[in-house]
N, C-alpha and C positions, 0 to 999 in steps of 0.2 A: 569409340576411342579415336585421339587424333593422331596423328602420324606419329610425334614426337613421343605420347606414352606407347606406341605399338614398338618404336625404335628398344624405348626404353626398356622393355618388357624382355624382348628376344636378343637384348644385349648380353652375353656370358664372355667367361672364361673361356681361351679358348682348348682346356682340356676338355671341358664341359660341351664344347658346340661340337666334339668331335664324336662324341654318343650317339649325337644323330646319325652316325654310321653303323650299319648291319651287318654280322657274317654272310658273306656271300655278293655285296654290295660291288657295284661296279660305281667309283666317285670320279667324275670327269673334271678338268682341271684347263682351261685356257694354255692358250700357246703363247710359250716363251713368258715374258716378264707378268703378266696376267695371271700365274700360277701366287696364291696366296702364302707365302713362307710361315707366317704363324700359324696358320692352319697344319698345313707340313710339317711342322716341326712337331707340333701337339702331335698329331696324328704319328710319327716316327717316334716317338716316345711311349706312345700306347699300343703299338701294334704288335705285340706281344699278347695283347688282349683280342687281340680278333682274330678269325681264322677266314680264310680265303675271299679277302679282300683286296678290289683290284682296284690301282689308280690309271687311266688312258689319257693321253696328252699328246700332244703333234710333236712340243719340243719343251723336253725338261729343261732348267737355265744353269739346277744347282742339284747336287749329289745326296740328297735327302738322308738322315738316315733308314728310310725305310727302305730305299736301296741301295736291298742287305741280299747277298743271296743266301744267309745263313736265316732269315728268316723269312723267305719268299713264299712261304706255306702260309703264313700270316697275311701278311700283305706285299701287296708284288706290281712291278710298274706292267706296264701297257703300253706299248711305245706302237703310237700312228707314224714318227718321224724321228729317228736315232738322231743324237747331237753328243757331246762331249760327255753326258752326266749319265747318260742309258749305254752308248755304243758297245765297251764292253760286255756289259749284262746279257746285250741282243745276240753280242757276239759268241760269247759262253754258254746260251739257251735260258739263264735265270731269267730275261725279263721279256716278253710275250712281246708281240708284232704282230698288229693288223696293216695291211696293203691295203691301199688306199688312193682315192683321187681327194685334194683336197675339199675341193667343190661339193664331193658328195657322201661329205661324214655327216651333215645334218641331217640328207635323208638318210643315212644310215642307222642315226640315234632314232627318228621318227617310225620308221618302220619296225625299229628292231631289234637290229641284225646289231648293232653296238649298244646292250644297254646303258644306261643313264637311271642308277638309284638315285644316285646324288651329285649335289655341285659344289665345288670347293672354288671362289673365285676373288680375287683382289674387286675394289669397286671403290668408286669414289664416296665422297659425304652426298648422303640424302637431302635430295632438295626440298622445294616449299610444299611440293604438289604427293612426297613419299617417293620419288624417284633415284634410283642409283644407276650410275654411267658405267657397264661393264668397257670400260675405254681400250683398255692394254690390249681385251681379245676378244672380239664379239664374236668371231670364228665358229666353231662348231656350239658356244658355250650356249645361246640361245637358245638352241633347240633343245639342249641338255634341259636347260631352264621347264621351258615346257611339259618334258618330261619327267622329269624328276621327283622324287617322294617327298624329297628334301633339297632347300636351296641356302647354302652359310656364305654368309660373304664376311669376309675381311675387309674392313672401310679405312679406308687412309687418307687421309688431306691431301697426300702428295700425288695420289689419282687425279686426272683429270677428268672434269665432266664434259665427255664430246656429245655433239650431235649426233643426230641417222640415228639406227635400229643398234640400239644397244641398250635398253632401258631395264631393269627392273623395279619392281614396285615392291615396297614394304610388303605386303598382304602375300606377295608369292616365295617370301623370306621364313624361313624356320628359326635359321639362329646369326647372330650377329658378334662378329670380334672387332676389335679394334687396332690400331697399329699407327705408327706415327712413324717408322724409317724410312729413310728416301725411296723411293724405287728406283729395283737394279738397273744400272745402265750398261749398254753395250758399248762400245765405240767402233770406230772404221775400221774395216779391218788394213791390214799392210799392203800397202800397194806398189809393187817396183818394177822395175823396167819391164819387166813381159808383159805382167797386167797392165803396165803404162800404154803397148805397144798393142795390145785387143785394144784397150777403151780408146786409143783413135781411127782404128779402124773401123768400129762400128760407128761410133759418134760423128764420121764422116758421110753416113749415111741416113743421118735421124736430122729428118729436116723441119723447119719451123712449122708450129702447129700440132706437130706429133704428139700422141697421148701415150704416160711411157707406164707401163709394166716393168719392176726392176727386182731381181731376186736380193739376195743378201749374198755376200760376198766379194773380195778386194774386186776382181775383174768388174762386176756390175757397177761398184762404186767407182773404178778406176775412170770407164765410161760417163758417170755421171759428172764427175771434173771436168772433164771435157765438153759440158755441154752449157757451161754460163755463160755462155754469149751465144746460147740458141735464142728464140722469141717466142712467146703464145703457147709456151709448151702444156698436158693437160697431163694431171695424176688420175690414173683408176690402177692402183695396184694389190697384192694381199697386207703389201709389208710396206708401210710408213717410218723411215727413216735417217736418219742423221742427211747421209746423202739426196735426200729428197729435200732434205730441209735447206740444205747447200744453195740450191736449185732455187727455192724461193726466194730465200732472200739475194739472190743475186737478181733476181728480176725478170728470169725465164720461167716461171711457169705464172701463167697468168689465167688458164682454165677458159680463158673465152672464144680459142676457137674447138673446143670438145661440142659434138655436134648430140653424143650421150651426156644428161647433166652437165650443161654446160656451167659455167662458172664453181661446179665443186671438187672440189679433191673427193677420191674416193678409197679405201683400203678395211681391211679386216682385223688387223693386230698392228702392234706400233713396238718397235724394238730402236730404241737409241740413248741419247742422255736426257738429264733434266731438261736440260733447254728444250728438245723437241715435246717432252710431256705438257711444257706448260704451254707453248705452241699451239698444244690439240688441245686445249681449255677453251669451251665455251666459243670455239673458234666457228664462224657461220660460213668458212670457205669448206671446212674440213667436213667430213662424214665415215663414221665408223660403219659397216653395215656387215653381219655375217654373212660367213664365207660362200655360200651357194647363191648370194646377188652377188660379191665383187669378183667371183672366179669362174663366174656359168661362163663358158663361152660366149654361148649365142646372148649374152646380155655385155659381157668384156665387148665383144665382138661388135657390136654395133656404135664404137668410137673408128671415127673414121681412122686409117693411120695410126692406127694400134701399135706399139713397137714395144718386145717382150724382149727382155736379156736375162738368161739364165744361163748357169753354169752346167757341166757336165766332167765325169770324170773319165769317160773314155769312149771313142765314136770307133766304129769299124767303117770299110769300103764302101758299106750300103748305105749308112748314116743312121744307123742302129745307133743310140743314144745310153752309156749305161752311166747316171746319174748319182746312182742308189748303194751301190757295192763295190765290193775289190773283190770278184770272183763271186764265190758263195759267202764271203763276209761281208752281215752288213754294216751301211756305214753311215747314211742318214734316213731318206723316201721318197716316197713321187713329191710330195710338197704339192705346189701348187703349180708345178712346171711345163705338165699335159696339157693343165688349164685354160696357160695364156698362151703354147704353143699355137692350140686348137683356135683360141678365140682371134691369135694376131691372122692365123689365116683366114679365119670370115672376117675380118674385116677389109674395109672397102681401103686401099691403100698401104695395109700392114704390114709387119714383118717382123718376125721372129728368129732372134738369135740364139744362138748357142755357142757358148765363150770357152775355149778351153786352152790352157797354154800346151805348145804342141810336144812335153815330155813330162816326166816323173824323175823323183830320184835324180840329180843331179844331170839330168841329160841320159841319164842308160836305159830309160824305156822310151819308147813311143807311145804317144794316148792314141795315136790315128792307129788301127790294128787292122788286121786283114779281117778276124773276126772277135766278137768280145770274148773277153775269157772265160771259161767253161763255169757255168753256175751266178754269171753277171745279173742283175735286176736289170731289165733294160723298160729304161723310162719314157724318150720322147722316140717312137716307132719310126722307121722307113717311110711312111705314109704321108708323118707330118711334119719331117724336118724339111727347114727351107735354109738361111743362113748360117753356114761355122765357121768361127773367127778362130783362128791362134794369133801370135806374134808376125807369122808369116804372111797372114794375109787373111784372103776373104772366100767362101765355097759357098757358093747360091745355085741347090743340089735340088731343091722343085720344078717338076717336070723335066727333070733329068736321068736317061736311062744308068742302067746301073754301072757301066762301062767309062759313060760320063763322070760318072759321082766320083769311082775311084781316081780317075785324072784329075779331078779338081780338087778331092780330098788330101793327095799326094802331093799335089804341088802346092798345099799349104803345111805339109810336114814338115820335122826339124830334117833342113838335109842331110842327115848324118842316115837317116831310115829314111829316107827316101827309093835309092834302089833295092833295100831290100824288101820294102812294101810292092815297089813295080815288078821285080821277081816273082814275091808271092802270088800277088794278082795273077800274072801271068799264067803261072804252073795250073791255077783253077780255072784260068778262060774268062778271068772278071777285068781284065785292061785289052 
């Protein structure tokens, strides 16, 4: 049989392609716009018919109806990574949370310890040879692939076919739907004067040549405006977007001083507009590769001049990082933050930021804290923070005793908590 009747053969409905799910079935689902909506929508309409059926994903985009917590006995999310469409759920106990490092949810599916019955994933049109480009999120989805009892893909024109390790082939396909609306796009997020005021103080520090790691977020992007009128700059990130694409076409990343893969882009999942999907079409600068090659360390780590900017939502005196929560509420994950933390320090020249404006709440909190607050997820450790940016300035706290940290964490707070942070220190013997 040639490719085109095997297409044709496992082409359905796609209420029909959602049979191929079990009671009991764990279905893994790509990060962010990678998640297939027809599939999800079929599937929230059936799931009345299934009983304890679980979907896991890094980051949901959109509110499905199967996240229901009046039918979670049915089917019920999985969240590796809270975002807008889970957070409540997570937050109220309806929708389940695995901890996590990003880097090592493939081996987690391979071993185990996360199953993968099944894969529900967006994909582009099959090419001459039976190939589909899982483009949007080759992320943990591959290993899924592998795994898996079953593999449905949702095929869309408006998918791009990228290069790297993102590939499946017809013959490891159970069932196939179709689809033809745009794929979701994200845009920038808001960016004003605070966030204006981190992304030049880091970007005064990212010097030509630098290969950049950049989370999602106004700060990260704020920084990345600031940087088109760097030179030679080189992408190896998780997240390929809008902001990176800024970057290109202005003429600063040109990938030829990256001393790892030089001359390619490198990233795991792609979150922006059309424009950058069709971008990542057929592109031979670009490469999608899952997430245990673009966020292992010691593989991020061996680009000379590695520079990670990640956000954080609240730092204490030690440079305890808590990322993830507001107290015992959660409120996204580790992501892939550990990741490029760990990797900017082995590399030969690196440096790793952590971006945070220095209040909440209209100026009435402090994010600098004496310690985090009781029940926080703390994300990037004492161990491995090196740069934190506010508005105020700049804290480069590696190989700094802890007495140090607090004097330069303090004097990058909003002054308003300034002396009552050196107070506090005080009373404990940490200033």
């Amino acid at each position: 049989m040639n490719h085109q009747d095997s297409y044709k053969q496992k082409l359905v409905a796609a209420a029909d392609a959602v049979r191929q799910v079990r009671d009991g079935d764990m279905i893994i689902v790509p990060t962010g716009v990678g998640e297939p909506p027809t599939l999800l929508t079929a599937l929230s309409e059936q799931r009345r018919d299934f009983k304890d059926v679980k979907v896991a994903q890094i980051l949901a985009m959109r509110k499905y109806g199967y996240i229901d917590r009046d039918t979670a006995q049915h089917v019920r999310h999985v969240a590796l990574f809270f975002g807008g469409a889970t957070r409540a759920g997570g937050q109220e106990g309806w929708i389940d949370f695995i901890p996590n490092y990003f880097s090592e949810i493939p081996a987690q599916i391979d071993r185990g310890q996360i199953p993968a019955d099944v894969v529900f994933s967006m994909a582009s049109p099959m090419d001459a040879h039976g190939y589909f480009a899982l483009s949007l999120g080759a992320d943990y989805t591959m290993a899924a692939v592998a795994r898996a009892r079953a593999v449905v893909l949702e095929v869309n024109p408006n998918v791009p076919y990228a290069n790297g390790h993102c590939h499946v082939h017809i013959s490891q396909v159970a069932a196939l739907v179709e689809s033809s609306e745009p794929v979701m796009e994200v845009g920038l997020p808001k960016i004003g004067p605070v966030q204006e005021a981190i992304g030049k103080h880091v970007a005064d520090l990212i010097d030509d040549g630098s290969t950049l790691q950049i989370g999602y977020g106004g700060i990260p992007d704020a920084v990345v405006m600031q940087l088109t009128h760097k030179h030679d700059l080189g992408i190896h990130t998780e997240m390929i977007g809008d902001g990176i694409l800024t970057l290109i076409e202005s003429g600063a990343v040109t990938n030829r001083r990256k001393n790892y893969l030089p001359g390619k882009m490198v990233a795991t999942f792609a979150l922006g507009s059309g424009k950058l999907y069709r971008f990542m079409d057929r592109n031979p600068a670009l490469e999608m590769h899952p997430v245990n090659f673009t966020n292992d360390p010691a593989l991020a780590g061996q680009n000379d001049n590695l520079i990670a900017i990640n956000a954080t939502l609240q730092i204490d005196l030690l440079g305890q990082c808590g990322s993830e929560s507001l107290g015992h509420a959660a409120y996204s994950g580790t992501g892939g933050q550990s990741d490029f933390v760990r990797a900017a320090n082995r590399s030969r020249g690196g440096k790793a930021f952590i971006v945070l404006p220095s209040t909440a709440k209209n100026d009435t909190i402090s994010r600098i804290v004496l310690s985090l607050s009781p029940g926080t997820h703390m994300t990037t450790s004492k161990n491995d923070i090196d740069y934190v940016v506010t508005e105020y300035g700049v804290a480069r706290l590696r190989g700094k005793s802890a007495k140090q940290r607090a004097q330069e964490l303090i004097a990058i707070a909003h002054p308003d908590f300034r002396a009552e942070l050196r107070s506090q220190a005080e009373r404990i013997r940490a200033f």
